[in-house]
C-alpha positions as CSV (number, residue, x, y, z in Angstrom):
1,X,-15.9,5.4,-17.9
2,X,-12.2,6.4,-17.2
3,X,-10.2,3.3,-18.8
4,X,-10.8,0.6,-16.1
5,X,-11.7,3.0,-13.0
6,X,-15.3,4.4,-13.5
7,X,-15.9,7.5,-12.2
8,X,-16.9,6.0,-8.5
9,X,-14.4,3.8,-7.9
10,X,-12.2,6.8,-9.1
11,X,-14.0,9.3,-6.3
12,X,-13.1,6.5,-3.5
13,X,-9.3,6.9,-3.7
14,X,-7.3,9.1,-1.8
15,X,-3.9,10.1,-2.6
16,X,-1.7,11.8,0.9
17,X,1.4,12.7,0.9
18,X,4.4,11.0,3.1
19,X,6.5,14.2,3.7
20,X,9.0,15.8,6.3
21,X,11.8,17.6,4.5
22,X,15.1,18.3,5.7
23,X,15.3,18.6,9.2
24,X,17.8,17.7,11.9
25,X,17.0,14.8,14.8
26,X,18.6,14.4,17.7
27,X,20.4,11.3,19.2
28,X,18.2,9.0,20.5
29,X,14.6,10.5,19.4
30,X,11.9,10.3,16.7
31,X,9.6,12.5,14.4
32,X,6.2,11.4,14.1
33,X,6.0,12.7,10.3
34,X,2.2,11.9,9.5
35,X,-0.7,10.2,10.4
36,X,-3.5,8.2,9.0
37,X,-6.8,6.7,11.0
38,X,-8.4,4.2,8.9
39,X,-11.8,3.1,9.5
40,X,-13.7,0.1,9.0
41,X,-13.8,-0.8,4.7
42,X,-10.9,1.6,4.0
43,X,-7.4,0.1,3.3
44,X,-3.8,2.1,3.2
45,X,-1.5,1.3,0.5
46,X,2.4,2.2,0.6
47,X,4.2,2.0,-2.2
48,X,6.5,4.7,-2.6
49,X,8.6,4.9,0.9
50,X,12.0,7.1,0.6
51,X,14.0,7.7,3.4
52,X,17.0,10.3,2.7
53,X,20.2,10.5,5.1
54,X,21.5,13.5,4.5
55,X,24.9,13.6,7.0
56,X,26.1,13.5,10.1
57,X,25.8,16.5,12.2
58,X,28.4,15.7,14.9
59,X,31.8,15.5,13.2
60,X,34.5,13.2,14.5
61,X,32.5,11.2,16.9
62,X,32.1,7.2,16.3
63,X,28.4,6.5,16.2
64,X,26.7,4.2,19.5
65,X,23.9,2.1,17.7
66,X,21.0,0.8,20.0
67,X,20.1,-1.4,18.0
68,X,22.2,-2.8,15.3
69,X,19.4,-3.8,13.0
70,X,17.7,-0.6,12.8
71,X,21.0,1.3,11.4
72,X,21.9,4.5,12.3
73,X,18.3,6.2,11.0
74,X,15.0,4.5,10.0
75,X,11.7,5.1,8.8
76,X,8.3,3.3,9.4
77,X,5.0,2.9,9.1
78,X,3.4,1.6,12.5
79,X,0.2,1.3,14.0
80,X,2.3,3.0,17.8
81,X,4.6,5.2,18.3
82,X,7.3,2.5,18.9
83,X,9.9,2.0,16.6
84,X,10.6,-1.6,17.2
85,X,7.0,-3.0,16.4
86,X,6.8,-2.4,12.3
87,X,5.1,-4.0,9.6
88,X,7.2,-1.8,7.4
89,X,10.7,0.1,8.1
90,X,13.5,0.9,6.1
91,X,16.7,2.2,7.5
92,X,20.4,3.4,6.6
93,X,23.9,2.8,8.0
94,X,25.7,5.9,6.1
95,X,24.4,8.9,4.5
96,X,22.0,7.3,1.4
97,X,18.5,7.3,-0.3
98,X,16.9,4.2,0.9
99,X,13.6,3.2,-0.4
100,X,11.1,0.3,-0.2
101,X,10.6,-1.6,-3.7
102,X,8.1,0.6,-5.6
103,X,7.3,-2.5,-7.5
104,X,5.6,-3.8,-4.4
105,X,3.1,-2.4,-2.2
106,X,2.3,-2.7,1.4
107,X,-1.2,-2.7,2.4
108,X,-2.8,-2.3,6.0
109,X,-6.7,-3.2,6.1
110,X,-6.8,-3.0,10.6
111,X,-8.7,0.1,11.5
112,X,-6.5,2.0,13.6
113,X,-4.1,5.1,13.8
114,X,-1.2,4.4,11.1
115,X,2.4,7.1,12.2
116,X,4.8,7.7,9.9
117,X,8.4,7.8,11.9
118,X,11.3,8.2,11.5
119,X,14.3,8.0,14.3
120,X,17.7,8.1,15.0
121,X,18.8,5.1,16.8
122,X,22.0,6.3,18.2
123,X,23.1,7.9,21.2
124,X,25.9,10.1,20.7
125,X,25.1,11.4,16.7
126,X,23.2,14.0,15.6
127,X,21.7,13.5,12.0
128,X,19.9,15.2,9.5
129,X,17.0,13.8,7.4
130,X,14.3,13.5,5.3
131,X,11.7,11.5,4.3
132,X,9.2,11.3,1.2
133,X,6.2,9.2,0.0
134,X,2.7,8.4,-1.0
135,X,-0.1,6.7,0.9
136,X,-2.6,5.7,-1.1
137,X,-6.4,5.2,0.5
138,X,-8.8,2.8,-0.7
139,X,-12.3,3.0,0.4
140,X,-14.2,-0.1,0.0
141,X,-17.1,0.5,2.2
């Protein structure tokens, strides 16, 4: 016996990392920095989600926002490739570290195809950014 976890209920977890480092996205697009397909008894935990706006690659121009809500960048975790449909984003208005409380989780039990994105919801700005986390997998079955 490990403390509470016995040794398999300890073999059924899966730690994956949430990573795209420091890269530059275009006005108007997305990165699709990860996927995860859960099956049937398996459950994916967030709880570290960290999305880092570095700058602004095009000096001296006044960002266009599609969509005021979603800030100038966001991240998200999202069972499509569409941004506007998440059970978890976070997003940034300037260059920052923004992160989802890592006293909480986020846990997603559907079997399906889970995308980590991240996008730049502007039109006329070109940013760069990064994104770190952990997804945690539980298999119950």
């Amino acid at each position: 016996m490990n403390g509470y976890i016995t040794t398999s209920r300890h073999n059924s977890l899966l730690d994956a990392p949430i990573l795209l480092p420091q890269t530059e996205l275009r006005r108007g697009r997305y990165i699709i920095a990860g996927q995860i397909k859960l099956t049937l008894g398996q459950v994916l935990r967030i709880r570290c989600f960290t999305l880092h706006f570095v700058n602004i690659l095009t000096p001296t121009v006044t960002p266009s926002i599609f969509n005021t809500a979603m800030g100038l960048v966001s991240a998200s975790v999202t069972t499509t490739p569409m941004v506007c449909s998440s059970p978890l984003r976070v997003s940034a208005t300037a260059p920052s570290v923004v992160a989802h409380n890592s006293f909480s989780y986020v846990d997603f039990a559907t079997p399906a195809t889970y995308y980590f994105l991240v996008s730049n919801n502007t039109s006329n700005v070109d940013i760069s950014v990064s994104l770190t986390g952990v997804a945690k997998i539980l298999n119950y079955g």
